[in-house]
SERO-4910 file (N, C-alpha, C, O; in steps of 0.05 Angstrom, whole numbers):
BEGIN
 pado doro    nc1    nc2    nc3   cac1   cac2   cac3    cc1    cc2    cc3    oc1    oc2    oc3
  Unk    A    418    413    628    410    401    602    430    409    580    441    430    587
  Unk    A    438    399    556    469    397    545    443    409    518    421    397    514
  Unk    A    450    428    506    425    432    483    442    436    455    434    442    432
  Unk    A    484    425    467    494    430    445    491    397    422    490    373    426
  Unk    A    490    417    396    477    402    369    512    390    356    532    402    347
  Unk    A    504    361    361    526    343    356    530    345    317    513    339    300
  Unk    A    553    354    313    563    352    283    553    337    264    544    316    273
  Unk    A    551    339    242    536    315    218    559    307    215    580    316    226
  Unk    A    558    282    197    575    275    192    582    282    167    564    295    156
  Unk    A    610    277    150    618    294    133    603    268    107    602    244    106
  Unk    A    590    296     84    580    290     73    598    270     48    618    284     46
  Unk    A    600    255     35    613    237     18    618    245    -17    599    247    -34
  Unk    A    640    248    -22    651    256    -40    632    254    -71    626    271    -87
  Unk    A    626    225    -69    610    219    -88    586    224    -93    573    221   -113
  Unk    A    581    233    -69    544    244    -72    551    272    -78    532    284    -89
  Unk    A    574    288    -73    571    317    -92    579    313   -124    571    327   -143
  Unk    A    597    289   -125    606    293   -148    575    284   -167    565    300   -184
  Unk    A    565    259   -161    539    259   -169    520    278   -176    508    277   -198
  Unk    A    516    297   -158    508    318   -159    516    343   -185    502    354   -202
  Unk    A    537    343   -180    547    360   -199    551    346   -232    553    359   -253
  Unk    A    550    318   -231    543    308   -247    513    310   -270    511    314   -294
  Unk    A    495    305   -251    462    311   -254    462    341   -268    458    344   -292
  Unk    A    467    365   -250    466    380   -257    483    387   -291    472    402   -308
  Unk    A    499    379   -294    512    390   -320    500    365   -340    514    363   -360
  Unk    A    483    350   -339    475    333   -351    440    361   -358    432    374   -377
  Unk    A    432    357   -327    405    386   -334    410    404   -354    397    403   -375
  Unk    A    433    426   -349    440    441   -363    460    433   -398    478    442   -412
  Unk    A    437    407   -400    454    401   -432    481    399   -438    490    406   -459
  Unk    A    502    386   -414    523    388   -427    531    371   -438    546    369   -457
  Unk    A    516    350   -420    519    315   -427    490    314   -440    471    322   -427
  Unk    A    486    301   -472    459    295   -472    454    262   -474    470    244   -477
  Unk    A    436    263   -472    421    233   -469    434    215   -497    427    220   -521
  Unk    A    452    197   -489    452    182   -509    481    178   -510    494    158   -515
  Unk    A    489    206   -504    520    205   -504    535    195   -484    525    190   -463
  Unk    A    562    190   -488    574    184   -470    589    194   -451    604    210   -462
  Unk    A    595    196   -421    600    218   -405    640    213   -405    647    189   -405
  Unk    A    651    224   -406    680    224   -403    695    203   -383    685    191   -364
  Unk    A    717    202   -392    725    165   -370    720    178   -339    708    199   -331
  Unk    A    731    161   -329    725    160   -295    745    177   -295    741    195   -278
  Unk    A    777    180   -315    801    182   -302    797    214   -308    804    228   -289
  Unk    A    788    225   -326    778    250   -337    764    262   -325    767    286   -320
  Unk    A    739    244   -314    718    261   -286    732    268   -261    724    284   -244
  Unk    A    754    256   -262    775    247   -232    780    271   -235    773    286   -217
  Unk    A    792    279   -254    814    302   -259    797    333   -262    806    355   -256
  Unk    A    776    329   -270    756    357   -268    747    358   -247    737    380   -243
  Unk    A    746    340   -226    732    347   -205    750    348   -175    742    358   -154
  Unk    A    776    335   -182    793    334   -162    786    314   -149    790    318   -125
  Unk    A    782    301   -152    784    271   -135    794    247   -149    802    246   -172
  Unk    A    790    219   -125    802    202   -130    784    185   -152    760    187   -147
  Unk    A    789    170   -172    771    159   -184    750    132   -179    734    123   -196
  Unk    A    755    121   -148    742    107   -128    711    123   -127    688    114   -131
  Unk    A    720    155   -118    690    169   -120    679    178   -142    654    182   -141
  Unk    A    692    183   -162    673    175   -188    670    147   -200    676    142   -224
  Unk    A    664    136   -190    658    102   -198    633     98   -184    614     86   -194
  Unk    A    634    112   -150    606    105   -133    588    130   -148    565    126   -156
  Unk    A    606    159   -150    583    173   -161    566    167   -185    544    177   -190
  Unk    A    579    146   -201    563    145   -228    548    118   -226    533    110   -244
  Unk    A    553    104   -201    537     76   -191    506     96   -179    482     90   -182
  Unk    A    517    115   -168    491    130   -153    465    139   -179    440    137   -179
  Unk    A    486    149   -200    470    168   -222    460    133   -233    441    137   -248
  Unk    A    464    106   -231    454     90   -247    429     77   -230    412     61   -240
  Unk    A    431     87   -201    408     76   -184    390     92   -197    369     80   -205
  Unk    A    393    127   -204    370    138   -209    359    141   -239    344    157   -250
  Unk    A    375    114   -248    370    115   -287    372    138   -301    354    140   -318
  Unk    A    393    161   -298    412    172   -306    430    170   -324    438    189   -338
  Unk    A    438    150   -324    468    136   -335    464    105   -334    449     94   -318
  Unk    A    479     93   -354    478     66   -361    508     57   -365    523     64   -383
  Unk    A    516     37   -339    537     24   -344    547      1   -348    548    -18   -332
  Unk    A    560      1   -379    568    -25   -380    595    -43   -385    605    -34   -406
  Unk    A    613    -65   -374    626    -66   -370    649    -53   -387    647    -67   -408
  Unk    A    664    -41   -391    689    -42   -396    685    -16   -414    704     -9   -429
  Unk    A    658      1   -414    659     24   -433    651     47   -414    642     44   -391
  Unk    A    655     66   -425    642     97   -404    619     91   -402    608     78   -420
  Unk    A    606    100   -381    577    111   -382    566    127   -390    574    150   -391
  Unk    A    540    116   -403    526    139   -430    494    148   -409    479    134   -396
  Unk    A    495    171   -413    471    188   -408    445    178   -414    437    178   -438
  Unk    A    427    167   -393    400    156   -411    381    173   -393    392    190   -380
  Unk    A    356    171   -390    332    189   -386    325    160   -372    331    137   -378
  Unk    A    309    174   -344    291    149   -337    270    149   -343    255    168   -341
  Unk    A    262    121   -354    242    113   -360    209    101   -344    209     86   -324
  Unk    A    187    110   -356    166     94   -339    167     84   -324    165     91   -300
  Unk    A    175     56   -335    175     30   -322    196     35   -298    194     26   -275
  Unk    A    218     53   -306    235     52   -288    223     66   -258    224     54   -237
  Unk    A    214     88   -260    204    107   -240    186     91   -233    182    103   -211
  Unk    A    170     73   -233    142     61   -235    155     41   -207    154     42   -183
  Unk    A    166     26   -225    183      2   -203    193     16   -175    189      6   -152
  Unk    A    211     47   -181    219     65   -157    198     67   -135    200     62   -111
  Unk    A    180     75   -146    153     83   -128    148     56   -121    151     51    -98
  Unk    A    143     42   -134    129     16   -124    145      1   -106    133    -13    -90
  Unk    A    174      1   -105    200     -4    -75    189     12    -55    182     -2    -36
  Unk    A    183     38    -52    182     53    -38    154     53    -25    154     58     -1
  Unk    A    134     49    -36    105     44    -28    111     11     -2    105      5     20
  Unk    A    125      1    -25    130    -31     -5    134    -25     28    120    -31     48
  Unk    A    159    -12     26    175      0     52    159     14     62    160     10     86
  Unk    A    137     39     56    120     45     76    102     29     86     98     24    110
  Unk    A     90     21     65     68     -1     78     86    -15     97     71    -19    117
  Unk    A    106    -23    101    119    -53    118    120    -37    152    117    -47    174
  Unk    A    124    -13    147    131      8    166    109     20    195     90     34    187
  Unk    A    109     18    209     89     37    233     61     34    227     48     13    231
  Unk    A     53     54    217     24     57    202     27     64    176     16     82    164
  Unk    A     48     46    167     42     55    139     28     33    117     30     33     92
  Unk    A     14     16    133     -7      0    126    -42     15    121    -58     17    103
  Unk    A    -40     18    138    -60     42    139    -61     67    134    -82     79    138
  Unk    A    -38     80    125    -30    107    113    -41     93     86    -62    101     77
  Unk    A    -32     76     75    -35     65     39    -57     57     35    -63     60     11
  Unk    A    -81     44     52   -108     34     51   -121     65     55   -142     70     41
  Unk    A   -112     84     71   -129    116     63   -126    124     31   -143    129     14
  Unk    A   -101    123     31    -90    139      3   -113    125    -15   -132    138    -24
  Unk    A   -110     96    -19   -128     83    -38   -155     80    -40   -169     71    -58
  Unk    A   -163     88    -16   -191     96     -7   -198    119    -19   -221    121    -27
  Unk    A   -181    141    -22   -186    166    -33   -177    159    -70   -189    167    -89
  Unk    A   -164    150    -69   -154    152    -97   -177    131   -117   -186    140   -138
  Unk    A   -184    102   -107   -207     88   -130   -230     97   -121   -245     96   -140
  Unk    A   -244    108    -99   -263    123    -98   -272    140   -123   -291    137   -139
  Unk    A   -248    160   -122   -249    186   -139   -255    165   -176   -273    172   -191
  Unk    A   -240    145   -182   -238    134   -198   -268    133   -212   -277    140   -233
  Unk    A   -281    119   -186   -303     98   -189   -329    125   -208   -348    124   -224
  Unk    A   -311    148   -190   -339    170   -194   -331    194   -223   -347    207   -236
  Unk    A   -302    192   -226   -298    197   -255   -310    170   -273   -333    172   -283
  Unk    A   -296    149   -276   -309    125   -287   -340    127   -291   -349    119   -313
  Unk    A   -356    136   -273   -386    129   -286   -395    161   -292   -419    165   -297
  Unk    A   -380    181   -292   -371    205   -316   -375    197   -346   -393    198   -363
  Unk    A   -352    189   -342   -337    186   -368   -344    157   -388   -337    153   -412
  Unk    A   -359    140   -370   -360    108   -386   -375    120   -415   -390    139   -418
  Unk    A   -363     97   -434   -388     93   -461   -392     68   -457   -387     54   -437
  Unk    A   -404     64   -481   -413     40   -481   -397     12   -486   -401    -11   -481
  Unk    A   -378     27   -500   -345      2   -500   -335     -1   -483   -330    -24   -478
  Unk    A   -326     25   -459   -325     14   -438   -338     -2   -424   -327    -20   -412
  Unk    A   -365      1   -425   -384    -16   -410   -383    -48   -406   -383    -65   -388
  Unk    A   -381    -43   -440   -376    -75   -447   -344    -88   -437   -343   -110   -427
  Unk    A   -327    -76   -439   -296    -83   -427   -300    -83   -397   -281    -94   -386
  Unk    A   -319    -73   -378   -313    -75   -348   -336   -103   -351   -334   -115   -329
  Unk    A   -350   -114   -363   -367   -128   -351   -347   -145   -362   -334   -153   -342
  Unk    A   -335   -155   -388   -315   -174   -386   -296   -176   -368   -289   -199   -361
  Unk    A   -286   -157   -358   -274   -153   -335   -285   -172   -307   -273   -192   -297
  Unk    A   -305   -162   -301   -323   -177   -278   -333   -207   -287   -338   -226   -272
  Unk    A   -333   -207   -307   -338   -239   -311   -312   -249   -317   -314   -271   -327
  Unk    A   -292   -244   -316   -272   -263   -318   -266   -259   -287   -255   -281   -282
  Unk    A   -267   -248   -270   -272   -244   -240   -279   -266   -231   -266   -284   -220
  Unk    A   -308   -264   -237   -325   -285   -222   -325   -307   -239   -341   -325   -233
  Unk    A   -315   -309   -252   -305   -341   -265   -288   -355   -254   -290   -380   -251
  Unk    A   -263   -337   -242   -231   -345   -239   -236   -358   -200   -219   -370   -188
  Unk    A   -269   -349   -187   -270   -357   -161   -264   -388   -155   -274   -406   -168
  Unk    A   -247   -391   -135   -243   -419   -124   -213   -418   -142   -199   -437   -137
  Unk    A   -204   -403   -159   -177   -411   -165   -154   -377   -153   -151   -356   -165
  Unk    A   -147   -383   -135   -129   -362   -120   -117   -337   -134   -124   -314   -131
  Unk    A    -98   -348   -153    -72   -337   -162    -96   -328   -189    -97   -303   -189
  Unk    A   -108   -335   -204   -130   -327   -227   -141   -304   -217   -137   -281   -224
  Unk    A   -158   -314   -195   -175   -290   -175   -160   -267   -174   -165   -248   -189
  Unk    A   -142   -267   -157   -121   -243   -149   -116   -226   -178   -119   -201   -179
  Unk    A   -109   -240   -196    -99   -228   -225   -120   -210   -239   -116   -186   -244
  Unk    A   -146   -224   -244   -175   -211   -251   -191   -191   -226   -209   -174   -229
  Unk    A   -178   -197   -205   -188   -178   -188   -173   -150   -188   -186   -129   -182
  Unk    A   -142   -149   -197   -137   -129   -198   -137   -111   -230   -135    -87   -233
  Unk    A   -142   -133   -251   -153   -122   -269   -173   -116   -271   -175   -103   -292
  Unk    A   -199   -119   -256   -218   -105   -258   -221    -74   -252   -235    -58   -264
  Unk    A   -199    -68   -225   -197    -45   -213   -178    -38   -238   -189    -18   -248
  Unk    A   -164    -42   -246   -144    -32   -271   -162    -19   -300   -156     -2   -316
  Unk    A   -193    -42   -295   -206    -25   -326   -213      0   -326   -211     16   -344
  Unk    A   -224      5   -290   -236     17   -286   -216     48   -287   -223     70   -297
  Unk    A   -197     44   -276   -173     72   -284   -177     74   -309   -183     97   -317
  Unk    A   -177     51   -328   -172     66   -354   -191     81   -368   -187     97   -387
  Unk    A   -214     76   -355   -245     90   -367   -249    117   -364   -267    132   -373
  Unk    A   -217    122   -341   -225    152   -338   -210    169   -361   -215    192   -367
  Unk    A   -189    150   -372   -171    163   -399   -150    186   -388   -139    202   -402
  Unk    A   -147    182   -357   -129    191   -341    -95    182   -342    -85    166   -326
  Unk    A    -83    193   -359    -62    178   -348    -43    181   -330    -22    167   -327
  Unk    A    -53    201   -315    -30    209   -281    -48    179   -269    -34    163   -257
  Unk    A    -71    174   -271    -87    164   -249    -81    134   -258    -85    118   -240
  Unk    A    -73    122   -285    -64    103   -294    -39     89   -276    -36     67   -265
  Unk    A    -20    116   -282     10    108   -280      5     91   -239     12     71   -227
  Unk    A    -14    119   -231    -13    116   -196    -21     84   -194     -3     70   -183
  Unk    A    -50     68   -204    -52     47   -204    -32     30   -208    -31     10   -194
  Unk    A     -9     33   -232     11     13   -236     38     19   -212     55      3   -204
  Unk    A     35     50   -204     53     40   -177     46     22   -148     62     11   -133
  Unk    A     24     21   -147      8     16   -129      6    -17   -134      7    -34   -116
  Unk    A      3    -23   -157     -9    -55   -163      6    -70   -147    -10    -78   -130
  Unk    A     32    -81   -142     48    -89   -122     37    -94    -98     34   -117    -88
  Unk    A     29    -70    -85     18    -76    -60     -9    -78    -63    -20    -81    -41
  Unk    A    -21    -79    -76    -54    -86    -84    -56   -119    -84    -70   -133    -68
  Unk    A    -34   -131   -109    -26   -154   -101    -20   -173    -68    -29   -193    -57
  Unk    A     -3   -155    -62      0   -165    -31    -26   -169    -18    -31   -192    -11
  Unk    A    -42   -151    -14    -54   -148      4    -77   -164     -1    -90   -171     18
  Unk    A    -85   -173    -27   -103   -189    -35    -96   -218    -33   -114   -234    -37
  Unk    A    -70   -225    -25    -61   -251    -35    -65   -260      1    -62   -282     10
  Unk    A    -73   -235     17    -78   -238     46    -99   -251     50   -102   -275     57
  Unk    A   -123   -225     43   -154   -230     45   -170   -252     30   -192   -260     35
  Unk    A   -151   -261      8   -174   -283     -3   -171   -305     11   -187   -323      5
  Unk    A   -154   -310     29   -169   -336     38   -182   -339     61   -187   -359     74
  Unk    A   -188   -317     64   -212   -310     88   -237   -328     74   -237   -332     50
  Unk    A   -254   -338     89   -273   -357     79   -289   -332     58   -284   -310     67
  Unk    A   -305   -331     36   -322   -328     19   -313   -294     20   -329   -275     21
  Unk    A   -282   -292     19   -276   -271     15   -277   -267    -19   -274   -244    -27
  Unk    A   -280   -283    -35   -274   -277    -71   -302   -271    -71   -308   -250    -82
  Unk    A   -326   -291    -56   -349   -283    -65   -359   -250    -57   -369   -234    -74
  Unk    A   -356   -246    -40   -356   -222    -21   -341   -201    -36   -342   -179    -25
  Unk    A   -327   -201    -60   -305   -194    -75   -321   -192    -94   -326   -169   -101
  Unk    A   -332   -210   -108   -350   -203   -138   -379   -199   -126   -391   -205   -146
  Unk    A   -389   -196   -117   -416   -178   -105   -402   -147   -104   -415   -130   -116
  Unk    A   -384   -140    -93   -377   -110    -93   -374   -101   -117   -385    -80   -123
  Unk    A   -354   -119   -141   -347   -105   -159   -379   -108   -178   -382    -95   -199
  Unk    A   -398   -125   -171   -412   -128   -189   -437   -103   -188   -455    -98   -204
  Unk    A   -428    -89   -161   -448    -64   -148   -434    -43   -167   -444    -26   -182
  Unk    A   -408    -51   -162   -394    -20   -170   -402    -23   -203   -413     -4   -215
  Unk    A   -396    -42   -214   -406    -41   -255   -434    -32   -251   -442    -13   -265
  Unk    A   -448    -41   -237   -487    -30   -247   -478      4   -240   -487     22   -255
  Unk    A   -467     10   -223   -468     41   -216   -446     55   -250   -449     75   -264
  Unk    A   -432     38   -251   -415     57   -269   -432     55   -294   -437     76   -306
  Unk    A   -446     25   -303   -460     26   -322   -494     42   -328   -508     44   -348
  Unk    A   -494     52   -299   -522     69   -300   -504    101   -298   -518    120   -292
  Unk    A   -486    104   -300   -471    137   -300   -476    145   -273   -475    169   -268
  Unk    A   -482    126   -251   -482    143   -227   -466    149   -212   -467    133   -194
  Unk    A   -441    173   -207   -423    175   -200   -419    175   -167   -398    173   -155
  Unk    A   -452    178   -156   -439    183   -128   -459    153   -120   -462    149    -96
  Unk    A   -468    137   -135   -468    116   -123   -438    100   -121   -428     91   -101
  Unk    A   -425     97   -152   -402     96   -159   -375     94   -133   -356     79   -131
  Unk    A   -381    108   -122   -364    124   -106   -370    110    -83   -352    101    -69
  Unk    A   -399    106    -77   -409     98    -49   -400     59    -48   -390     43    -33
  Unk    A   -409     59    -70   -396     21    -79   -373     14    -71   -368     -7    -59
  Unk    A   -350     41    -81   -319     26    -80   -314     33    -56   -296     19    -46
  Unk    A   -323     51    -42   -316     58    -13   -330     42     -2   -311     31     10
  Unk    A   -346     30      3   -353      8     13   -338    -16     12   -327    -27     31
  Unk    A   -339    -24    -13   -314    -47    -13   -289    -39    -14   -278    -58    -24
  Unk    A   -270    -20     -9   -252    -19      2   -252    -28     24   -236    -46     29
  Unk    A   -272    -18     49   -268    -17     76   -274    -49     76   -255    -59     88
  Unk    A   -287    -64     69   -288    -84     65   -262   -109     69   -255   -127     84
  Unk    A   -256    -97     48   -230   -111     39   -210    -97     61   -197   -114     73
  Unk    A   -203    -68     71   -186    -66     97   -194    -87    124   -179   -100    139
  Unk    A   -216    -87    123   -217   -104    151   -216   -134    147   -218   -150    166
  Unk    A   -215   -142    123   -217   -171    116   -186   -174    117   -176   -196    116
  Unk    A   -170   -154    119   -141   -149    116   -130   -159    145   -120   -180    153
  Unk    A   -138   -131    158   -135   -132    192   -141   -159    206   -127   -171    223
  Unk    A   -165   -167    195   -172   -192    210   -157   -218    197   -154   -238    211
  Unk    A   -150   -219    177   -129   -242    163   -108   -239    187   -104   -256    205
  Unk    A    -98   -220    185    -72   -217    201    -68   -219    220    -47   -228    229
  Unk    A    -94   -208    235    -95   -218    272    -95   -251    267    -76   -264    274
  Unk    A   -112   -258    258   -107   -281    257    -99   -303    252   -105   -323    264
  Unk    A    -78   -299    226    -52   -304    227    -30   -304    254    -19   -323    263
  Unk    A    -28   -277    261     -8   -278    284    -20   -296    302     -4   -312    311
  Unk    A    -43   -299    310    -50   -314    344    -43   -332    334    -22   -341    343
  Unk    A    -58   -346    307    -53   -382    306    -23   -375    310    -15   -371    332
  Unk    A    -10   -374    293     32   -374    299     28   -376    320     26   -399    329
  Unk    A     27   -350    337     32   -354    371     22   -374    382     34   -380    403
  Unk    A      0   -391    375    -11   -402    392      6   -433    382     13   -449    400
  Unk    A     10   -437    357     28   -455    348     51   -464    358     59   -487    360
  Unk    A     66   -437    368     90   -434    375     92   -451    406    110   -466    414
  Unk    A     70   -443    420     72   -446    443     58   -461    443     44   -457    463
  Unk    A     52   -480    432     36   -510    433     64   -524    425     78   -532    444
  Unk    A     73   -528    403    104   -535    401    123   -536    427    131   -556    439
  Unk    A    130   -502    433    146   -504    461    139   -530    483    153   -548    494
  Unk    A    109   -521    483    104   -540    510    104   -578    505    106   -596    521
  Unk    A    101   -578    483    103   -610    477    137   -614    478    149   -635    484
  Unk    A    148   -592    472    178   -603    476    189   -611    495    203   -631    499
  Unk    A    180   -586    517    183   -591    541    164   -620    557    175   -637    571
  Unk    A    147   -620    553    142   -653    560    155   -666    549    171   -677    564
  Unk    A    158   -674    527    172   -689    518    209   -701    532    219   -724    532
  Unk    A    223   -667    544    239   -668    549    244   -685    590    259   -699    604
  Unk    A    220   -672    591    205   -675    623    211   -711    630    225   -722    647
  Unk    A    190   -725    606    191   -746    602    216   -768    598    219   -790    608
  Unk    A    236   -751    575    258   -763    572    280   -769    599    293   -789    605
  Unk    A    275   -743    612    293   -744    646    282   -761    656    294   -781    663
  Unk    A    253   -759    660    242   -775    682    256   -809    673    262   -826    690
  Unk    A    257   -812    649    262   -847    652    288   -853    649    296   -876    652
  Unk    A    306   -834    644    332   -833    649    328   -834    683    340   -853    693
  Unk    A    322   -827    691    329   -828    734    322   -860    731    340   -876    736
  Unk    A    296   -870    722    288   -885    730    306   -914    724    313   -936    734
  Unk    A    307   -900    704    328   -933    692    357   -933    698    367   -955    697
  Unk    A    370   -915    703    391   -910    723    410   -922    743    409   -915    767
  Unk    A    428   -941    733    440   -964    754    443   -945    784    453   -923    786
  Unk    A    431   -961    803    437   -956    834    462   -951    838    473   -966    821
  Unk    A    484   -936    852    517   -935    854    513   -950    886    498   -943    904
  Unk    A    529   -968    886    543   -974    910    557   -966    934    580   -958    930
  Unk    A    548   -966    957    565   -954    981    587   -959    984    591   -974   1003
  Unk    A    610   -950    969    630   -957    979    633   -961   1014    637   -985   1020
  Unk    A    632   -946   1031    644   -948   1057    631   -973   1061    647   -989   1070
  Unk    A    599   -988   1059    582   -999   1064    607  -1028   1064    611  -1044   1082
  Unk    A    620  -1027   1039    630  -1058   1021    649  -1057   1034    657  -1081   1031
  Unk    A    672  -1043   1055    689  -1034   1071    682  -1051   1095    696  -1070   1100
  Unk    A    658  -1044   1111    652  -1055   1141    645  -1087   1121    662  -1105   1127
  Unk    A    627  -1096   1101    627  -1121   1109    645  -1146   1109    642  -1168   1120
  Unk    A    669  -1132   1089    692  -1145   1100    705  -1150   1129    726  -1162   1131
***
């Protein structure tokens, strides 16, 4: 058995210089706003070619670091919200698309609006109260129209973060909304999936509006699981019809093709014996 450990490969110029970039930006040398020294100047402090300071400071602009625009240095910026928000929310995409990471993200959110539902009927007043039932009635207004539905459905789960006056637990919902989106744009057209949809959320408002936190809790965990298997089962059944589509197609082609030979033979001029036309001379 061979247990020798094959070499990395050599790490890339621009991801240290990046590096060492970040860091002297941490330690205040570059501050936010300012502008970082030409490419030909970074070239020259760091010993390299200025090809790798061009990708290193493309790298520092993936991570909203630095801002570049044509024909001037790059200036030092701070990432923003929205910016990190969108990061996470790429990154949530790609797990979900991944192994089990469909069901890694329906746990997470199982644990995470649960907890919501049971801070939320904590914390509700009575303005809140009034903002989730508007909430739920523009819900169950928007039923029979898809793209409405989906929108009020995830604002309803959206009031409900805000009732907790959380804003780590805010920001997590706006990384998340993306695939909340997705996954709803699945299940609603499961038959009397919207109705099935405002009966839950209309359980979860009486619990938040009576302060009961661990009914609260028992509501949205319920309709989560709900909504996971209305998920699973969209999808199985999605794939069979395809498959079964596919191979309803194949096989008509193939008759079709079956058919086309067969009347080609048939219609097919007879060829003549030559030797035959030989003797009757």
């Amino acid at each position: 058995m061979n247990t020798q450990i094959k070499p990395l490969g050599r790490r890339k110029r621009s991801h240290d210089i990046a590096e060492l970039l970040e860091s002297a930006m941490a330690a205040g040398e570059f501050e936010v706003g300012n502008q970082l020294p030409s490419e030909k100047e970074l070239a020259e402090r760091y010993g390299v070619g200025r090809p790798s300071v061009r990708e290193a400071l493309f790298l520092l602009q993936q991570q909203g670091l630095v801002e570049i625009t044509g024909g001037a240095r790059a200036r030092v910026t701070a990432p923003s919200a929205s910016f990190l928000t969108d990061q996470l929310a790429s990154l949530i995409k790609r797990i979900s698309a991944r192994g089990q990471g469909q069901a890694h993200m329906e746990q997470a959110r199982l644990l995470f609006e649960a907890g919501v539902a049971w801070q939320a009927a904590q914390n509700a007043t009575e303005v809140d109260i009034v903002k989730l039932k508007k909430a739920l009635d523009a819900n169950s207004a928007a039923m029979g129209n898809t793209a409405e539905f989906i929108r009020t459905d995830v604002a309803f789960h959206y009031e409900l973060t805000a009732i907790t006056r959380n804003p780590v637990f805010s920001a997590v919902h706006d990384i998340m909304v993306k695939w909340l989106i997705d996954q709803r744009t699945k299940t609603i057209h499961m038959p009397d999936a919207d109705l099935l949809s405002v009966r839950d959320h209309t359980a979860i408002y009486e619990a938040i509006a009576s302060h009961d936190p661990m009914r609260a809790y028992h509501e949205m965990t319920s309709h989560l699981r709900l909504i996971s298997q209305l998920y699973m089962e969209s999808k199985r059944i999605h794939d069979e019809l395809m498959r079964n589509v596919a191979r309803d197609v194949a096989a008509r082609i193939d008759r079709e093709n079956e058919e086309m030979w067969a009347g080609l033979r048939v219609n097919a001029p007879k060829s003549r014996n030559p030797s035959k036309g030989r003797q009757d001379k």
